[in-house]
C-alpha positions in Angstrom: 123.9 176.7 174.0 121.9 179.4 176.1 119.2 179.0 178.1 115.9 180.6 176.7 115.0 180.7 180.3 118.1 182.5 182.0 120.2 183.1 179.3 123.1 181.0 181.6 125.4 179.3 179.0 125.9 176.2 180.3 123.5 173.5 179.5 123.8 169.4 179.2 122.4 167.1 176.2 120.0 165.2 178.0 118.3 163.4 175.0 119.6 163.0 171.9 117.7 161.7 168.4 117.7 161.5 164.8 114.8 163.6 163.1 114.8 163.0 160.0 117.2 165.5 158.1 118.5 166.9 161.5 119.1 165.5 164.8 117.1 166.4 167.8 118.4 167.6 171.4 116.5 167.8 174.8 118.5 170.3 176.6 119.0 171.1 180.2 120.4 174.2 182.2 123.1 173.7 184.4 122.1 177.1 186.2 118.1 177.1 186.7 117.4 173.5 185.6 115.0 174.5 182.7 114.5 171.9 179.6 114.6 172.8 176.4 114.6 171.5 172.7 116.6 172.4 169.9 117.1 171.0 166.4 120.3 170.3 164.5 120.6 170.4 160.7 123.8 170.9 158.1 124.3 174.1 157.1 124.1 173.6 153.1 126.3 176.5 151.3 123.1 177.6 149.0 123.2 180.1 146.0 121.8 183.6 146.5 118.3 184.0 145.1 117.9 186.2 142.3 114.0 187.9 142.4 112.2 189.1 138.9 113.3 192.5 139.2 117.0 191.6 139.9 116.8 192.1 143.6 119.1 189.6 145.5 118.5 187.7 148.5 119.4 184.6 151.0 117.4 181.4 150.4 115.3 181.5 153.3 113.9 177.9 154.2 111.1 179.6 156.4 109.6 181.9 153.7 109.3 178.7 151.1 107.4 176.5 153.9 105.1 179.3 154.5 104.4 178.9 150.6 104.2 175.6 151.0 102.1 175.3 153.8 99.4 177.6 152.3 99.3 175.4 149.5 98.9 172.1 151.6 96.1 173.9 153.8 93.5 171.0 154.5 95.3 168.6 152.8 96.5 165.5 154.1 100.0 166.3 154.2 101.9 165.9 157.6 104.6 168.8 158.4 107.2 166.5 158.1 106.2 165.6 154.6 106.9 169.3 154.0 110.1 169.4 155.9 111.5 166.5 154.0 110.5 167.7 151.0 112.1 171.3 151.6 115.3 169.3 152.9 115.3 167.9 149.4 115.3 171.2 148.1 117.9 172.2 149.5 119.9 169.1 148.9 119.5 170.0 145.1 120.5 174.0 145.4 124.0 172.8 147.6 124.5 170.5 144.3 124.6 173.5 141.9 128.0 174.6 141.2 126.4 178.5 140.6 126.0 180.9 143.3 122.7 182.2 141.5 119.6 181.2 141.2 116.6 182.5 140.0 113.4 182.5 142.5 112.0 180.9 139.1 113.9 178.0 139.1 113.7 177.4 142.7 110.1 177.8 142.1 110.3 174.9 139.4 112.2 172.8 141.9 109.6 173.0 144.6 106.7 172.3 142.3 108.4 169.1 141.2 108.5 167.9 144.8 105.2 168.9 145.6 103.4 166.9 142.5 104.6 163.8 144.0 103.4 164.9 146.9 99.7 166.0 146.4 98.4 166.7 143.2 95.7 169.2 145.1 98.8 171.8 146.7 100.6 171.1 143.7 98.0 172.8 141.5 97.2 175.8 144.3 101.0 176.6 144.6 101.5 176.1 140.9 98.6 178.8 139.9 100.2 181.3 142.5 104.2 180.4 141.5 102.6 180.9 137.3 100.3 183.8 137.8 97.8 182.3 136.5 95.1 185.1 135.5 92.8 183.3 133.3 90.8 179.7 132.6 93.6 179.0 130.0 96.1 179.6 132.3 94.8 177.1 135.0 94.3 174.8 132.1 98.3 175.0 131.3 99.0 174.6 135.0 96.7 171.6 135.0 97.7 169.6 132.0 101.0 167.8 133.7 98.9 166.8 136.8 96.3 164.8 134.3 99.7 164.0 132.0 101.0 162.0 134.8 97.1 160.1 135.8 
């Protein structure tokens, strides 16, 4: 592992824990004595995402918990919450035996997560993910939330 510090590429695991879905590490360089974290998570081989237009592209966990964090904006969910519930995301797209996916679907799986979650983030990501342009719209997006009450 390299040092963010000196770039040296000999460090020591000081400190090691499980996070979770991934395991954390408190480094240490053997060169300038800097500490550093880093985290540790399994590689899942995910399908290739498939945009409206036909575009292609690598799932990117980052871009879906910016989503998702917009959505849970002043909402009493905790960012591991969110992190556990992308790790079950991705869980789900290693089990596929297809190598596409449409951003639809993973869209689908996401919202699923989040209504268990907060019914609040699960609406405001739901009327973004739908497009929803109109009352009647919303009112579509809303009906499974007061389904479930």
């Amino acid at each position: 592992m390299m040092c963010p510090a000196c770039q040296h590429e000999d460090t020591k695991v000081v400190d090691s824990r499980d996070a979770g879905d991934c395991t954390r590490r408190r480094r240490e360089c053997l060169a300038c004595g800097a500490r550093f974290t880093t985290f540790e998570r399994v590689e899942f081989r995910l399908p290739t995402l498939v945009k409206r237009d036909g575009r292609r592209q690598v799932f990117n966990r980052e871009k879906l918990l910016a989503g998702l964090r917009l959505a849970c904006r002043k909402r009493p969910v905790t960012e591991e919450q969110l992190d556990s519930l992308i790790s079950q995301v991705e869980r789900e797209l290693a089990k596929r035996p297809d190598r596409d996916l449409s951003t639809a679907d993973l869209g689908a799986m996401a919202l699923r997560e989040l209504q268990a979650l907060d019914h609040v983030a699960y609406l405001r990501f739901a009327s973004v993910y739908h497009a929803v342009g109109s009352p009647e719209d919303f009112l579509e997006v809303l009906r499974p939330v007061l389904e479930r009450r």
